[in-house]
N, C-alpha and C positions, 0 to 999 in steps of 0.2 A: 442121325439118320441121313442117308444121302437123298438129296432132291430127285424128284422125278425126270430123267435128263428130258425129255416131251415138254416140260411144262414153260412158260414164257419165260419165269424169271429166270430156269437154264437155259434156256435157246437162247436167249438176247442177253447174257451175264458178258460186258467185256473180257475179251484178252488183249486187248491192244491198247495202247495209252490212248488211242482216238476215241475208241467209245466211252473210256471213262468221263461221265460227265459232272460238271461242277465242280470239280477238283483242280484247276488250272494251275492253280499256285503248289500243289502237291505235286502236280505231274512233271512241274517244270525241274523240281528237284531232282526227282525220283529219276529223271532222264539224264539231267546231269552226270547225277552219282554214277548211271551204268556208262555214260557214255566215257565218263573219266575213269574207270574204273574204280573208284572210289571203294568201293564194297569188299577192296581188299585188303583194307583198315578200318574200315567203319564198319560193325559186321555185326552190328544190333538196333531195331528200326522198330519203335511202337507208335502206330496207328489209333487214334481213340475219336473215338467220334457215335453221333448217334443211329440205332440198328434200323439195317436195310440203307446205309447211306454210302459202300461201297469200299470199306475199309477193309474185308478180306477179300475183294476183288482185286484191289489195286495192288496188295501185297503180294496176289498172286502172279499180276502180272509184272511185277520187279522180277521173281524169281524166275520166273521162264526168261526176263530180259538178261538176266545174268548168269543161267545156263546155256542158254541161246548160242548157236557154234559160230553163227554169222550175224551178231548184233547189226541192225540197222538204225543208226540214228540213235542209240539207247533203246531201241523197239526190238522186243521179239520179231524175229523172221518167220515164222509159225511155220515155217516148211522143211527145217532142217530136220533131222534125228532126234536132235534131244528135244529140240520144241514136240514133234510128234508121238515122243516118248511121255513128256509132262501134260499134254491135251488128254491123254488116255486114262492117265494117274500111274505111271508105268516106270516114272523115272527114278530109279532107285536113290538119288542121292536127295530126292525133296521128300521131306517127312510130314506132315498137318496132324493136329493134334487137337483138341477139345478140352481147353482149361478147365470145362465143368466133368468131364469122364476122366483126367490125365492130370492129377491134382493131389495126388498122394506122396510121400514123402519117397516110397518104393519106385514108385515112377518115374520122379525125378532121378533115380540113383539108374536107372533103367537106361534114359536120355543122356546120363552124365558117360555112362561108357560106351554107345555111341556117336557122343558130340568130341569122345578124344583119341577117335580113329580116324583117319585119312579117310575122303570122299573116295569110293569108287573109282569115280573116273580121275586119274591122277591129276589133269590140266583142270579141273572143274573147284566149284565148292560144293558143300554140303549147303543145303538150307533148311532150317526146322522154323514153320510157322504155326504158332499158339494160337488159334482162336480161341474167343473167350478170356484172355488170361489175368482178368481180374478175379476170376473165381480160383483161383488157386490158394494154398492152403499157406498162412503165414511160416510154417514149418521148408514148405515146397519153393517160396523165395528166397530163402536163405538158400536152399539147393543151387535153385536157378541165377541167382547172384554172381555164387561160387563160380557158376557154367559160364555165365557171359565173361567174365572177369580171366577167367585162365582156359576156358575151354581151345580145341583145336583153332590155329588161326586160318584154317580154310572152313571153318564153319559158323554159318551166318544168323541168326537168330529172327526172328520176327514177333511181333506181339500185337495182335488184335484185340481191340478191348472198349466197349462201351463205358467203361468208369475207366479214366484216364487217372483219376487221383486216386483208385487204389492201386495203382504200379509202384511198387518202390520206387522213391526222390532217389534211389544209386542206380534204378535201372534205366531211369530217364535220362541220366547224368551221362551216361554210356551209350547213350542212344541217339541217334536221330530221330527225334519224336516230336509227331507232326498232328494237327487238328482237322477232320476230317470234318469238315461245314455241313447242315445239313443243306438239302436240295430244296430250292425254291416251287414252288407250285408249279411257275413259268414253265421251268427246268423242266419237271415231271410229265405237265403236259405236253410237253415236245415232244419228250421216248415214247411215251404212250401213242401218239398221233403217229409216231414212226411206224411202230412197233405194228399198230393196227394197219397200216398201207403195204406197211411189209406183208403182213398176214392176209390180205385180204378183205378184211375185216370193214363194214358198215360201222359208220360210230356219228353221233353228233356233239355236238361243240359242248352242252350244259351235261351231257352224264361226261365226258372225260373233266371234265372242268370240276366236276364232283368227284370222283376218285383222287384224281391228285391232290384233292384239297384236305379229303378227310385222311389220307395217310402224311401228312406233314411233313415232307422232308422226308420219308422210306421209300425209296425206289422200288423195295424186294415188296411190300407191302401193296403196291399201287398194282405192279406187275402180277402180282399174286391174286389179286381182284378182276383185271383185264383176263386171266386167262379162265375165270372160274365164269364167268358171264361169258366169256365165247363158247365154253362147253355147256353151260346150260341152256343159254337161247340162240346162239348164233349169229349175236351182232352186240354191238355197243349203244345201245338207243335207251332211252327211259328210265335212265338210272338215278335215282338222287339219293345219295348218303349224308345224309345229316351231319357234318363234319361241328368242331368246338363253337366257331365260329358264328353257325347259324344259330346255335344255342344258345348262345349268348345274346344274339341279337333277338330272340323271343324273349327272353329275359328283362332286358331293357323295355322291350314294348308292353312286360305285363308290368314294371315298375313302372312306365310311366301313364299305364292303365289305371295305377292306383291295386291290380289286383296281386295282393299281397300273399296272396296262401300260394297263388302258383308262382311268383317269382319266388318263393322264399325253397320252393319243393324242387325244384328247378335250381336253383344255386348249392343246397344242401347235392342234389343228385352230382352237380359238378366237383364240388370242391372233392367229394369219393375216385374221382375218376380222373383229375386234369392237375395242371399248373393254371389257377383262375386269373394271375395276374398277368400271366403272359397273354394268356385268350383273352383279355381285356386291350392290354397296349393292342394287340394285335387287330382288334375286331374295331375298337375306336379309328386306330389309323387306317381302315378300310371304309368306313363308314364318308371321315372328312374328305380322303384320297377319289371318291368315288364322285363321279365318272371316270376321269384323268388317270387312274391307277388302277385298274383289277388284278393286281399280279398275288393279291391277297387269295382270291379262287371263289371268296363266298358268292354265290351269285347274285347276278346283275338287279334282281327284283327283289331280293331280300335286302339287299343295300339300299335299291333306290326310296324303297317300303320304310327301312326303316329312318333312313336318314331326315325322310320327310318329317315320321311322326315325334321325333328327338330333338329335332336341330336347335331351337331353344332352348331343350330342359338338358341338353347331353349335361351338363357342370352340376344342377343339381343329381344327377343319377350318376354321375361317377365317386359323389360326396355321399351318396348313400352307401353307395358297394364299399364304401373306406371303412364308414364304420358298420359294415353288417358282418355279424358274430352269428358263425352258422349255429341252428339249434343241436346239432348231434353230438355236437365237441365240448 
C-alpha cells in the first residue's frame, strides 16, 4: 500500500545523499560507485539492515543518481527529465516490487523477460528494486539467481531486506552488499527537532527524547509518531512513551525492592516482546554512563532515580537476571 504522500515520513523521506542520515560510510560508497560509474559492471547491490532505518530510501536514491542525465557529484540533479520523471514514479525503466506480493515462481518468469530486454531509453539502464526480498520463495531465488547471473547487462538489480542471511550466500557473492546500522537516539532526535522547526511545530526536549527512544533505531517509526501527535493535538509537548529501557529500569527497582511477584510479571511480559539481553547491556550502560552520556534517550530522572537506588546492589541484580528462568517457558 502506498504511504500517504501528506504524511511526515513522506514529506521528509530523503532523495539526496545529504538527508540520508547515519549512513556515512554507505554513502560514501554508493557515491563512488555512480560517480565512477561503476554500476556498469557491478549491477547487483543488497541492502540489509533494521526496518524504518533507511535502506529502501538510499536505494532509491542510487537509482535516480544513476538515471540522473546531469549527475552531480554522484548526486541526483532532481531537476533534470529523468530525475522529474522518477520523483513522480513515472520513469519507465525503474521498476519496485514487494518481495512479500512478487515472490512466485510465475513472477519471477514475468521479471526474467523483462530484465532481458534493453532499457527504454537506449543510453540509460534498467533498475529493478526488490523490497522485502527475503520473503521470497526458495523456488523464486533460484529464478532470481539465474537473473542476476546472465540477465541483460544494462540491468541493474537492487535488494532490500531486513534478514540479510536469508539472501543467498551466491546473491551476496555478486553483490555489493552493504549493512545498514541502526540510527542512534541522538541521530533521531535531530530529524525530529528538524523536522518539527520545519513544521512549525511547538515541541519540548523530554516528549522528543521519548519518541526517538522508544522506536530504537526506526526513523519511519519515530517520524510516524511525530506526525500522528501533530494531527491530533497540534504540538509536541507531554508525551512519554514507555520505551524497553524504562522498563527495565522498574524491573531492577522492584528486584531490588525485594518485590518479587512484580518483577517476575514484568520480565515474564518482556521476554514475550523484546531481546532482554540487549535491553540489559543497554540500560546498565546508561545507568553507569549517566550523567556524562544520555545518548541512551532514557530519561534524565529515571536514570538518575534509578542509579541512586542500585549503585551497590547493580552485581547482585545482574546475577539474579542470569539465572532467572521465565515461569511461562
Amino acid at each position: 500500500m502506498t504511504e500517504n504522500s501528506d504524511t511526515l515520513q513522506t514529506r521528509y523521506r530523503p532523495n539526496t545523499w545529504q538527508g540520508i542520515i547515519g549512513q556515512e560510510h554507505i554513502v560514501n560508497i554508493l557515491t563512488g560507485i555512480v560517480k565512477n560509474k561503476a554500476y556498469t559492471y557491478t549491477r547487483s547491490y543488497v541492502l540489509a539492515g533494521p526496518a524504518g532505518s533507511g535502506k529502501t530510501t538510499t536505494l532509491r536514491v542510487l537509482a535516480n543518481a544513476i538515471i540522473c542525465d546531469s549527475q552531480q557529484d554522484g548526486a541526483p540533479c532532481l531537476e533534470c527529465e529523468s530525475c522529474k520523471q522518477f520523483a513522480i514514479g513515472e520513469y519507465a525503466d525503474y521498476i519496485e516490487l514487494d518481495g512479500g506480493q512478487f515472490n512466485k515462481v510465475e513472477d519471477i518468469a514475468k521479471l526474467i523477460e523483462i530484465a532481458k530486454q534493453y532499457p527504454i531509453n537506449s543510453t540509460k539502464q534498467r533498475i529493478i528494486l526488490l523490497d522485502e526480498a527475503h520473503r521470497l520463495s526458495n523456488a523464486s531465488w533460484d529464478s532470481m539467481l539465474k537473473l542476476v547471473e546472465e540477465g541483460n547487462i544494462r540491468t541493474i538489480f537492487m535488494f532490500a531486506t531486513t534478514e540479510g542471511n536469508k539472501i543467498r550466500p551466491a546473491i551476496h557473492s555478486r553483490s555489493i552488499s552493504l549493512q545498514v546500522k541502526p540510527l542512534s537516539v541522538t541521530e533521531i532526535q535531530k530529524e525530529l527537532i528538524r523536522v518539527c522547526n520545519a513544521e512549525g511545530l511547538e515541541y519540548d526536549k523530554q516528549s522528543i527524547q521519548s519518541i526517538a527512544y522508544n522506536f530504537n533505531g526506526r526513523m519511519r517509526d519515530a517520524l510516524k509518531t511525530l506526525d500522528m501527535y501533530q494531527r491530533s493535538q497540534g504540538n509536541i509537548k507531554n508525551i512519554e512513551l514507555k520505551g524497553d529501557g524504562e522498563r527495565f529500569c522498574e524491573i531492577l527497582k522492584y528486584a531490588y525492592l525485594n518485590k518479587q511477584t512484580e518483577a517476575l510479571e514484568a520480565l515474564d511480559t518482556m521476554m514475550s516482546r523484546t531481546n532482554l539481553g540487549e535491553v540489559l547491556c543497554n540500560t546498565i550502560s546508561a545507568i553507569y554512563c549517566y550523567p556524562n552520556n544520555l545518548v541512551s534517550g532514557i530519561p534524565e530522572a529515571v536514570l538518575q532515580s534509578t542509579k541512586t537506588l542500585i549503585n551497590k546492589q547493580i552485581r547482585k541484580v545482574i546475577e539474579a537476571y542470569m539465572q532467572y528462568k521465565p515461569q511461562t517457558y
